[in-house]
Structures are given as structure tokens and as C-alpha cells.
VOKENU-794278 format. One record per atom (N, C-alpha, C): y, z, x. Coordinates in steps of 0.001 Angstrom, whole numbers, plus 500000, padded with zeros to 6 digits. Layout:
<nodes>
YZX/...
</nodes>
This chain:
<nodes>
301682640819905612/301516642257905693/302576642793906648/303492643386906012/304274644375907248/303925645452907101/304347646266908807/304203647394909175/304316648142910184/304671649667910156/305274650175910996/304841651712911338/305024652126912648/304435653495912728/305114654483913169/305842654912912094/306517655981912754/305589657288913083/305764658270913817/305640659291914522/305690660654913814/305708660477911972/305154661964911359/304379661857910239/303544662621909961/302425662852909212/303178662940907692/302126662552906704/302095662424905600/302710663626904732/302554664187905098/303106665481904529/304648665812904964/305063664979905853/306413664789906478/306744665268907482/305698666242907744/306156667402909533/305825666578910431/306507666738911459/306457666057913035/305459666093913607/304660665014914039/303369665823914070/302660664692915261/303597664992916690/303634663655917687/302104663874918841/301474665229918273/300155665230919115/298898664534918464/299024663929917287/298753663061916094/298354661632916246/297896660974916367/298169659750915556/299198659396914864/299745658143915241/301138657775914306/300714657054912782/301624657498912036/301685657047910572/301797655639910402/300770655072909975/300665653801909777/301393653260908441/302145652658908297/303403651655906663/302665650731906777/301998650172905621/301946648575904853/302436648440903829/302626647584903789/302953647011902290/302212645453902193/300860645450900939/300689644098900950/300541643442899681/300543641831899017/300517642067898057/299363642113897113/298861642132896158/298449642590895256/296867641946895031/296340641682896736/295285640516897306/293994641688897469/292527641412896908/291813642378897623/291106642106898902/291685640265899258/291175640240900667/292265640872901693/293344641177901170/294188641786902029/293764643310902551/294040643879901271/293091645525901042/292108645469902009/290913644639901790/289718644697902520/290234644561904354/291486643595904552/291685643999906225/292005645053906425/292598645643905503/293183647214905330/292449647871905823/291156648376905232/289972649442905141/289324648555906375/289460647828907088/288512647174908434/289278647694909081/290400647810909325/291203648404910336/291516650080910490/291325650200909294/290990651624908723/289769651935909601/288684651534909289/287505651976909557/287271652237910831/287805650667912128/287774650997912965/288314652358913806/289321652502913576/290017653860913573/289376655040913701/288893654713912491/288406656362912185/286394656044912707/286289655141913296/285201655051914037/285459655471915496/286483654820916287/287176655218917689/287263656659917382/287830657406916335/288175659052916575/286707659729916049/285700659130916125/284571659448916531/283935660079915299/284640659804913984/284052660521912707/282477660034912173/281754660689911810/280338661049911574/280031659888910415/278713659354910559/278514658457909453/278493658821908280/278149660071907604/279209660623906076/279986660862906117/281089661340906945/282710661009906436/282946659417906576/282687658593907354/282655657055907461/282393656548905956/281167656669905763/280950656581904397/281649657095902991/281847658404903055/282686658906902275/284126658256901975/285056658121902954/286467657602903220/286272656055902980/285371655404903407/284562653930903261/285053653473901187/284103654445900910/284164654297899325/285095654640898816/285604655703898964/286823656162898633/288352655100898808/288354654898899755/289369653911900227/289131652902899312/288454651774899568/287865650598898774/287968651413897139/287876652377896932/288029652616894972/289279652833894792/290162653687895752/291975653377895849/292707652276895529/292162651216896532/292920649948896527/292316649192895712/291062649391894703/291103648445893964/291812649056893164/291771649924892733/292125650602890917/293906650540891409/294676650296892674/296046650233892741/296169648670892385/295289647583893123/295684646234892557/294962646091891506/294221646129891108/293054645907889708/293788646245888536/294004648063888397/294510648857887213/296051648685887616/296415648994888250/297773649484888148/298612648458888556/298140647178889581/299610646080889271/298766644607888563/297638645227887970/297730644261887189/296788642869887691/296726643092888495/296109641188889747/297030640409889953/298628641286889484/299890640234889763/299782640680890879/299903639292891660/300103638530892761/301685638869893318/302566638999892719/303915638632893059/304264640546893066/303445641791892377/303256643290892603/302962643369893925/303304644299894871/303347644797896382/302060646257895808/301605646545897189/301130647746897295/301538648396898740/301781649387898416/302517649992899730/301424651438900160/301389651410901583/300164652117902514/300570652843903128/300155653975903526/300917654985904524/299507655658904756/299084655817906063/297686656536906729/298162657231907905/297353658270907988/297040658629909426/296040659096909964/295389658746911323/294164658994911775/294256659737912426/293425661306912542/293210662114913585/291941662312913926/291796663209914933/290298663230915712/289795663887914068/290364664868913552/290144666150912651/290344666162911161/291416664465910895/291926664042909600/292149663141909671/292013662450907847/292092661224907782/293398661860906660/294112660790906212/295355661146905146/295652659875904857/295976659490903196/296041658218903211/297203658319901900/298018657470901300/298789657463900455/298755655851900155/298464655399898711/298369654275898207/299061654257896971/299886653472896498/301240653210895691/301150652055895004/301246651998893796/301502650835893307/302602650050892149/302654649245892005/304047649358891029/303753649134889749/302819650043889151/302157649607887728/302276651017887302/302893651039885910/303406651639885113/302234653350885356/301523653282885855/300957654730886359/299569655290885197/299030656307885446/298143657035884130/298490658082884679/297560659168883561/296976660456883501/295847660663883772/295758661253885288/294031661236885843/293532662046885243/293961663250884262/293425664009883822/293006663432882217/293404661937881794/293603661819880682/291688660584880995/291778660688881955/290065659391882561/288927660174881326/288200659722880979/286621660095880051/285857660912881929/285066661488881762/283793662340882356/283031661196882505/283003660535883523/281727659550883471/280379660264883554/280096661263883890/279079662035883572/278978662431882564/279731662376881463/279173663103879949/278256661670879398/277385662257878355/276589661214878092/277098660252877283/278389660245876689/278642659512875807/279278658594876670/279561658553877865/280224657722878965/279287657140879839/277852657367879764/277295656910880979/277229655156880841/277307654731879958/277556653319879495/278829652341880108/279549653505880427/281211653289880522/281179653227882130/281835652144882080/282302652075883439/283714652618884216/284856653302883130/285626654068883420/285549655349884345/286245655759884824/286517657509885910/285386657391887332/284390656448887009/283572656404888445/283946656551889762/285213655851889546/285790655390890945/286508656955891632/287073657298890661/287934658290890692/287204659671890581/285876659655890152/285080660542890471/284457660702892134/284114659198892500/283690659140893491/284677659657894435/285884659267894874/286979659522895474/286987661160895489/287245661644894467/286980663400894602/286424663950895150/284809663277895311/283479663747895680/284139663745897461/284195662740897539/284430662015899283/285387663337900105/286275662785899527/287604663538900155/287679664841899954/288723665630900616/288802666844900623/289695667568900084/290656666482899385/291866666509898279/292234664969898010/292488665004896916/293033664168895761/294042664282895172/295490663728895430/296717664175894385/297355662998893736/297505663146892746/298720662019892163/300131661970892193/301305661084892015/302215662099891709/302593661712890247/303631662381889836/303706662701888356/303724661247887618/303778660428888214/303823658605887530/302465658541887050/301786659053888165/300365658327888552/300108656907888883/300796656426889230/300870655504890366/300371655013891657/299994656667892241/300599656714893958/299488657955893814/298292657086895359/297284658562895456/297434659120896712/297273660129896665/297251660963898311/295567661745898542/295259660815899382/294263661131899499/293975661580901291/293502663282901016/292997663530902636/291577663764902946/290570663432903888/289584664125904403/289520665249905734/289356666234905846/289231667195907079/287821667141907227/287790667169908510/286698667100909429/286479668452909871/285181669178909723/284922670335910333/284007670370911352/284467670094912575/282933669415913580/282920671128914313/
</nodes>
């Protein structure tokens, strides 16, 4: 696992009263992922976030990194996934990347329509919506940006 922290927020502005931006890159392991979201967690336990955003970001995270190694590189081993977070007292921000040919999140089935409740497709990605406080792709669909704000 490498990694590095530079000193600006996800969105790219300077942002040094912050928490620094956490880089991984690991490969395509979900016991790796899983140190990911432990180290994650702790984090955003130290900046003192509430046991439903814990929870929320908890699930959310863990449905990111599987559906980046699972769906999108495949369970190849020799595919990277690349990480970029940052923890604030007030935000969480996370960006997860993978090198698998991408979808159309808008193209997922309604796991709530009834003809899907059978289906184990869009759950994850439903859940993730629910959690967080934005959800973006970028045009590959590849690569999620996912933020929570804290309103204490």
C-alpha cells in the first residue's frame, strides 16, 4: 500500500486548516480495502462523528470498495485501486478509482421496483446515496466521489 498526504482537499482548494488528503493506491485485495475503512473509521471516530454518520460512511465506504474491486477491476489481482480521503471535524470526502472499463449509474435497475426486489443489483449504490450527502461519478464511471457533511 502506498501513500501520501498532501495538504489540499478533494475538490483541489488549499485547505491547510483541514485535515490532510490522504493517496492510496492498493491492489485489487478486499483484505486490503478492509485496512482501508479501519483506518478510515478510526479517523472519523477521533473527529468525534456520531454513531449514524459512523454507520452511514461505514456502509457506504465498504459498498465503494467492493463494487471498485468486485465490478470494476474484475478480482484481478495485478488491477490497482487508487484512494484519496479527507477527514474533517465537519466532513468526510472520499474518491475511489478503479481501472475497469466504468458503467452508467444511471443505467443500475431500481432495486426498489418490484420486479428487482429479487435482484441483487443497485443496492449498494442505493445504499451509498442514502448515507452520504453527495454521490458523483465521473464520465467513465469508474471513479466515485463520495462526501458526508456533518451538521452538529
Amino acid at each position: 500500500m502506498q501513500a501520501s498526504t498532501p495538504e489540499f482537499s478533494l475538490n483541489g482548494h488549499s485547505d491547510r486548516a483541514h485535515g490532510p488528503l490522504t493517496e492510496l493506491v492498493i491492489p485489487s485485495d478486499t483484505a486490503e480495502a478492509r485496512r482501508v475503512q479501519e483506518d478510515i473509521e478510526r479517523l472519523l471516530a477521533g473527529c468525534h462523528f456520531g454513531e449514524r454518520e459512523l454507520f452511514g460512511i461505514k456502509l457506504a465506504l465498504e459498498e465503494a470498495l467492493v463494487n471498485a474491486i468486485k465490478h470494476g477491476n474484475q478480482m484481478d489481482s495485478s488491477k490497482k485501486v487508487q484512494i484519496s480521503y479527507q477527514v474533517n471535524p465537519d466532513k468526510f470526502e472520499i474518491r475511489i478509482t478503479d481501472e475497469g472499463s466504468g458503467f452508467d449509474p444511471y443505467d443500475v435497475p431500481d432495486p426498489t421496483d418490484i420486479e428487482n426486489m429479487d435482484r441483487p443489483c443497485g443496492r449498494g449504490l442505493m445504499l451509498m446515496k442514502h448515507y452520504m450527502t453527495d454521490v458523483q461519478y465521473n464520465s467513465r464511471g469508474n471513479s466515485v466521489h463520495m462526501r458526508k457533511v456533518v451538521r452538529k
